[in-house]
C-alpha positions in Angstrom: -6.9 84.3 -117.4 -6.0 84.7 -113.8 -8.7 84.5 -111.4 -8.1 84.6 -107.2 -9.3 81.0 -107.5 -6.7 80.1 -110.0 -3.4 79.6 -107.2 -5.6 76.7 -105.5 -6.4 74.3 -108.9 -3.0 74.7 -109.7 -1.5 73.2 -106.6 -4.6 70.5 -106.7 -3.8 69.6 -110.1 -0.3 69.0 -110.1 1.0 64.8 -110.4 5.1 65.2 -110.1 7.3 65.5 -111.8 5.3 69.6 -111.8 7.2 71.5 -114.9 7.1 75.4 -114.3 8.7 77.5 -117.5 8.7 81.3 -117.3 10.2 83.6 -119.3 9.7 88.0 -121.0 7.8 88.3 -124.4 7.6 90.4 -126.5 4.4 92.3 -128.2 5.8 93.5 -131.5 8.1 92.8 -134.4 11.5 92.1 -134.8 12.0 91.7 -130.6 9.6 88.6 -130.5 11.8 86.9 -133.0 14.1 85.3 -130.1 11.1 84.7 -127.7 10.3 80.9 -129.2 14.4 80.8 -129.3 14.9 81.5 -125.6 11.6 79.4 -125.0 13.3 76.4 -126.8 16.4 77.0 -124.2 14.0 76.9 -121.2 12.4 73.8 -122.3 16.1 71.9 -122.8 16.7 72.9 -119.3 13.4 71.0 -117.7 14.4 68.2 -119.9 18.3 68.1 -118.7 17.2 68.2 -114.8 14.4 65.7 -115.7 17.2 63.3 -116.9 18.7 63.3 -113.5 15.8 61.2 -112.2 13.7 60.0 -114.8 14.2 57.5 -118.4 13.0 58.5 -121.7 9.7 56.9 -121.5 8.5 59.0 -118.9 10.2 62.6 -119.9 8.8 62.5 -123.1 5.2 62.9 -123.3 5.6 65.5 -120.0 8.0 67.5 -122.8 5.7 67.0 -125.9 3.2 69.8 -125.1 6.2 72.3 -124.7 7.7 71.0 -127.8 4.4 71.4 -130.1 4.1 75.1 -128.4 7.5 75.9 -128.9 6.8 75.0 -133.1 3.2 77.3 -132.8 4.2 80.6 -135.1 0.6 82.2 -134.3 0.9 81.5 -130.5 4.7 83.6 -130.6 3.1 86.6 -132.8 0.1 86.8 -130.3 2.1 87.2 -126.9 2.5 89.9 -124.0 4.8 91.2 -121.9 5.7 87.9 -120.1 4.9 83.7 -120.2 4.2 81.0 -117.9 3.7 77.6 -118.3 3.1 75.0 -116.1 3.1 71.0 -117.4 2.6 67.7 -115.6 0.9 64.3 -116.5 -2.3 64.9 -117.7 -1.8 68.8 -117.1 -0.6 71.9 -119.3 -1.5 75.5 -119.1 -0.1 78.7 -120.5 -0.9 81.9 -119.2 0.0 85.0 -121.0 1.2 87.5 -119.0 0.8 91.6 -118.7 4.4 92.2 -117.1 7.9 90.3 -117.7 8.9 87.8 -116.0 12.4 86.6 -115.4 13.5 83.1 -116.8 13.1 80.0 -115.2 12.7 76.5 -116.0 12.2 74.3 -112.4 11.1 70.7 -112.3 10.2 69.8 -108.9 7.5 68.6 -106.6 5.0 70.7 -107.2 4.4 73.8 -109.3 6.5 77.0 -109.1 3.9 79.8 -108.8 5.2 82.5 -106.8 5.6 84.7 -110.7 2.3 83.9 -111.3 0.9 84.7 -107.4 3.0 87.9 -107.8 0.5 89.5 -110.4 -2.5 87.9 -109.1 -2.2 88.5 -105.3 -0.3 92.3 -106.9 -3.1 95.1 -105.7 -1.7 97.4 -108.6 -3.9 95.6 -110.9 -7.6 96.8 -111.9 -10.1 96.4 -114.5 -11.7 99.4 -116.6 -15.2 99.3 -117.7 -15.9 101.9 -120.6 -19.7 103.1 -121.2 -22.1 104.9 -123.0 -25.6 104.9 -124.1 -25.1 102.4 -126.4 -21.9 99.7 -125.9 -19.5 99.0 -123.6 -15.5 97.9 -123.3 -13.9 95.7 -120.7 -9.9 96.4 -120.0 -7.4 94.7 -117.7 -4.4 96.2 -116.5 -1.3 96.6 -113.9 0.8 99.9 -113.5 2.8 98.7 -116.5 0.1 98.0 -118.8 -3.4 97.8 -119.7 -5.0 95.4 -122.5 -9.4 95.5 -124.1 -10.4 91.8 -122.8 -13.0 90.3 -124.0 -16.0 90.1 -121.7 -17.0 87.0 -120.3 -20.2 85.5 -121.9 -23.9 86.4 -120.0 -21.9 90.5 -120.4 -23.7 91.9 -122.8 -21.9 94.3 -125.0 -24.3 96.6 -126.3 -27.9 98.4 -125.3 -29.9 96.2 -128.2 -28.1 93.6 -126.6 -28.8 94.1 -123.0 -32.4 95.1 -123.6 -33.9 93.1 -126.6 -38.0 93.9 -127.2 -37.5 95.5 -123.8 -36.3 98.6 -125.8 -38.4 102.0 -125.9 -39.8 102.4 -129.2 -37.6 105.1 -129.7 -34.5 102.9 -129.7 -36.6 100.1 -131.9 -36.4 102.6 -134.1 -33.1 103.5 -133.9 -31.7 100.0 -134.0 -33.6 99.4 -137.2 -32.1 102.1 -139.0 -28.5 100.4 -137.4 -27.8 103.7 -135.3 -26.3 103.9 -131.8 -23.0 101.5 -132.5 -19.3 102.9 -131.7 -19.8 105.4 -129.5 -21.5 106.5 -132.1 -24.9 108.2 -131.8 -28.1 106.9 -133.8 -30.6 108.8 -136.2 -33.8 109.2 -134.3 -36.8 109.2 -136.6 -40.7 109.6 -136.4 -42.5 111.2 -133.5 -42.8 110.5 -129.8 -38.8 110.3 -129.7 -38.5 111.5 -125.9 -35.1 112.3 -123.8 -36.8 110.6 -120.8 -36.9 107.3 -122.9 -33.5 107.9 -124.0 -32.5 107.8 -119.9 -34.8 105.1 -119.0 -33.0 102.9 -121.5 -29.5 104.1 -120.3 -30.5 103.6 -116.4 -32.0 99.7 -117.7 -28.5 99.3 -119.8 -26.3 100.3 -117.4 -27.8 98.1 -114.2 -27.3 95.1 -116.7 -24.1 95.5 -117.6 -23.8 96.4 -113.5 -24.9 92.9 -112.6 -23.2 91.1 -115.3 -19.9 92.6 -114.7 -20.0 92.0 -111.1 -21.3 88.1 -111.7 -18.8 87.4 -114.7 -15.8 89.5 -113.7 -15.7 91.1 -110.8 -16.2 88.3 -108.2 -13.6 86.0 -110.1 -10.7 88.3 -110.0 -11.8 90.3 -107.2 -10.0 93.6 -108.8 -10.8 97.1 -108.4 -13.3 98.5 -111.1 -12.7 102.0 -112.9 -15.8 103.3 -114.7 -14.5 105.6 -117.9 -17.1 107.4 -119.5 -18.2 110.8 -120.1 -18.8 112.8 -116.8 -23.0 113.0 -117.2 -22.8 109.4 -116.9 -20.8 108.7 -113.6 -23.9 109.9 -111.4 -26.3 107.8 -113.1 -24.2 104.7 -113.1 -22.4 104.8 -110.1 -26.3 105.2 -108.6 -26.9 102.4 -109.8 -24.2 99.9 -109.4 -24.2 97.3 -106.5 -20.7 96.3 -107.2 -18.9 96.3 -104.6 -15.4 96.4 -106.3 -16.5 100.1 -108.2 -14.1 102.5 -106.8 -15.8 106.0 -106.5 -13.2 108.0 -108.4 -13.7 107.7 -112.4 -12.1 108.2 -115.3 -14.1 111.2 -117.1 -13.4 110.8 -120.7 -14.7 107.6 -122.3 -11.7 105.7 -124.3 -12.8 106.2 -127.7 -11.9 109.8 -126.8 -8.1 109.0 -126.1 -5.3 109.0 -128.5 -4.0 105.4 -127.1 -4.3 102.4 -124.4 -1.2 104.1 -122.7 -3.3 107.7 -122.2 -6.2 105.5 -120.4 -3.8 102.9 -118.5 -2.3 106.1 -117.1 -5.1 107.8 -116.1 -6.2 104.7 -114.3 -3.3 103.9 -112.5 -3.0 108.0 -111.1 -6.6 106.7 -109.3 -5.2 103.0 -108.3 -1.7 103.9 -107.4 -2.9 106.1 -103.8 -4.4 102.9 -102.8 -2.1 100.5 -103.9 0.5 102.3 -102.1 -1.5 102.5 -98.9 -2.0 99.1 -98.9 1.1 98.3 -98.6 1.8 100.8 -95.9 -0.7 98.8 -94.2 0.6 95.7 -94.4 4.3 96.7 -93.1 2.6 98.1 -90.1 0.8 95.0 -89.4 3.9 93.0 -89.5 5.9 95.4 -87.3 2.9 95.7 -84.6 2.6 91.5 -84.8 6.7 91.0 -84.7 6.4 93.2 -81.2 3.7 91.4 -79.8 5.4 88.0 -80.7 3.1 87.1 -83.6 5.3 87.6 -86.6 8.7 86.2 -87.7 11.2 86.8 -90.3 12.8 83.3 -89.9 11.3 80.8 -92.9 11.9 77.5 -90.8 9.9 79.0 -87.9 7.0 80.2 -90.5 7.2 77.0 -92.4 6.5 75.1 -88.6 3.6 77.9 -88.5 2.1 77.3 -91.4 2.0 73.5 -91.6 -0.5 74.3 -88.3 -2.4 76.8 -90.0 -1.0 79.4 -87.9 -0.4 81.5 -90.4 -2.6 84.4 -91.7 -0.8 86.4 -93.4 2.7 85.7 -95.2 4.6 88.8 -97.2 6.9 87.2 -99.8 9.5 89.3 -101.7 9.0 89.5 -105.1 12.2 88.8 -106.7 14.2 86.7 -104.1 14.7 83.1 -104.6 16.2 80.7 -101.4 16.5 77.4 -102.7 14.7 74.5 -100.9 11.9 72.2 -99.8 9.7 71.7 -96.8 9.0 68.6 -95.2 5.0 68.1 -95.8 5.0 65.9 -92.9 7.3 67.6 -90.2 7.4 71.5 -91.5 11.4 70.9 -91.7 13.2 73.3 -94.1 16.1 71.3 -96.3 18.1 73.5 -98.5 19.4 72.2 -101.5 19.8 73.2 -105.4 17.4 73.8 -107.7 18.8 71.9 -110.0 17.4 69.0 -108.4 14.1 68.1 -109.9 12.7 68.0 -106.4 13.7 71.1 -105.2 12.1 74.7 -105.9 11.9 77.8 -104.5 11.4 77.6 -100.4 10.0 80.9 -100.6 7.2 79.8 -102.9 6.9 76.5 -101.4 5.7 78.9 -98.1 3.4 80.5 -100.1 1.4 77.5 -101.4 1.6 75.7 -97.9 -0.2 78.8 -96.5 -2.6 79.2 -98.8 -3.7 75.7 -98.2 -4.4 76.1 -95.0 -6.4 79.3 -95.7 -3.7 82.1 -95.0 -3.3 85.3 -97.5 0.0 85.4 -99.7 1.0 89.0 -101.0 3.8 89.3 -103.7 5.6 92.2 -102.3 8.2 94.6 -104.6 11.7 94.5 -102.6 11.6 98.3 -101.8 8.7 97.9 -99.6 9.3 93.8 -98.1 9.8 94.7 -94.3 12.4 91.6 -93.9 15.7 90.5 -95.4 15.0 86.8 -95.7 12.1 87.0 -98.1 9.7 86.5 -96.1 7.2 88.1 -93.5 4.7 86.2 -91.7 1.6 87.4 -89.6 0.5 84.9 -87.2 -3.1 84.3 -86.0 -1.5 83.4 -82.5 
């Protein structure tokens, strides 16, 4: 899973020669048949640009970990939308992606991640938390598509869960007779059964699963929070959530409800999308009142100079633009070259990890909004 922690171990962990691989998946039947085909074609290219630089001895046990996934038939019949790999020595991690990616295969100095920054620094992705009295669903999703996740462990998923002996004796009741389960509502039985134990229950579930989501999920991936659920409970559990990533607006209809994941992941994105789009708005203005004030610049050799002195705060990178090249770690000094060297990546994504070593924000921005023709947009601090 990505995580806004995950950009940083990535660039700590890397020993060169760093392998990146991405390439589009497929979810369903026949079109995933050529996914471990074009995957095989990715890997020959890392090993063909390793065998510019390096003997056999050291290539192969960097390669070994693609090969093994590469002959995996349950990994290619569980895949998404898009893949990303990342090997070194000592190193391999595969990240299953929600959107496509295009295909690349780089060997260089240090891990290509601008694909993977791209959906995890994106602000049009947002979680979903489903409740009701009884249970409760966890879904992750972009404006392209939304998937149930599992939740992380310390969430519980359901009231008898949450609760335990701390349960009215109403809903002891009820859990002994198995009620309550899918949404579903239980069979109440003997006397003393009381709506105002019902809600005590529901007010004790819900600040639970309020203070495990925000611990287990919400602080790691820092993403906006949808509640979907029926409208009577919004009130209650908005009162009593203290996360801060809840977004007032809900979703007033609780999953179960819907005829598919595509009703809800459109119903979520019609609440993100205003904000995402603002957002953006934002950050164009920021770059345009900066560039007049002489603290912004287009020009990557001037932002690479920048951010090797921590200067920069901000850097806009344009999504799907690739300049090939390197930067001096020592100087700041921007040498172009080809990619096809296994030292060379993308200079645009080489910007992006410099800054956000020394502390600077990196947004992935779609081309239609980048303010800049070069790729890149950089905010100074002064």
């Amino acid at each position: 899973m990505l995580d806004k922690n995950h950009a940083a171990g990535i660039m700590e962990n890397c020993n060169p020669p760093c392998l990146s691989l991405y390439q589009p998946t497929h979810r369903g039947h026949p079109e995933n048949k050529q996914d471990p085909i074009r995957f095989k074609n990715l890997v020959k290219e890392l090993e063909q640009s390793l065998q510019q630089r390096f003997p056999d001895d050291e290539i192969r046990p960097l390669l070994e970990p693609f090969w093994a996934l590469g002959a995996d038939p349950a990994f290619w019949n569980h895949t998404f939308d898009g893949l990303a790999i990342l090997g070194a020595k000592g190193f391999f991690r595969v990240y299953n992606l929600q959107r496509p990616t295009p295909e690349l295969a780089v060997v260089a100095d240090s891990f290509h991640i601008k694909p993977l920054l791209r959906i995890q620094q994106s602000a049009d992705r947002f979680q979903i938390l489903a409740v009701n009295r009884h249970e409760i669903r966890l879904f992750e999703g972009n404006r392209d598509a939304l998937d149930e996740i599992e939740p992380a462990q310390g969430v519980p998923r359901t009231l008898i869960e949450a609760l335990g002996e701390e349960l009215t004796e109403q809903h002891q009741t009820v859990a002994s007779y198995g009620g309550g389960g899918g949404g579903k509502p239980g069979m109440y039985h003997g006397h003393g059964s009381k709506e105002s134990e019902v809600d005590s229950d529901a007010r004790r579930f819900f600040r639970v699963v309020d203070q495990a989501i925000q611990e287990h999920h919400s602080r790691s991936s820092g993403l906006p929070l949808i509640l979907a659920s029926l409208p009577e409970h919004h009130h209650m559990f908005h009162e009593l959530s203290r996360n801060p990533f809840l977004i007032p607006e809900s979703i007033d209809i609780h999953p179960d409800a819907l005829p598919s994941l595509e009703e809800l992941r459109k119903r979520a994105w019609r609440l993100v999308e205003p904000q995402y789009l603002a957002l953006l708005a934002d950050l164009v203005e920021k770059f345009g009142k900066a560039w007049s004030e002489g603290l912004g610049s287009d020009n990557p050799p001037l932002i690479a100079k920048a951010g090797l002195e921590g200067r920069v705060g901000t850097l806009l990178i344009e999504a799907d633009r690739v300049v090939p090249g390197r930067i001096n770690p020592a100087t700041g000094d921007v040498e172009s070259d080809n990619m096809s060297d296994p030292h060379v990546d993308d200079l645009l994504d080489d910007l992006g990890e410099l800054v956000l070593k020394k502390g600077g924000h990196v947004v992935i921005v779609p081309t239609q909004h980048m303010p800049s023709k070069t790729g890149a947009a950089a905010i100074f601090r002064y």
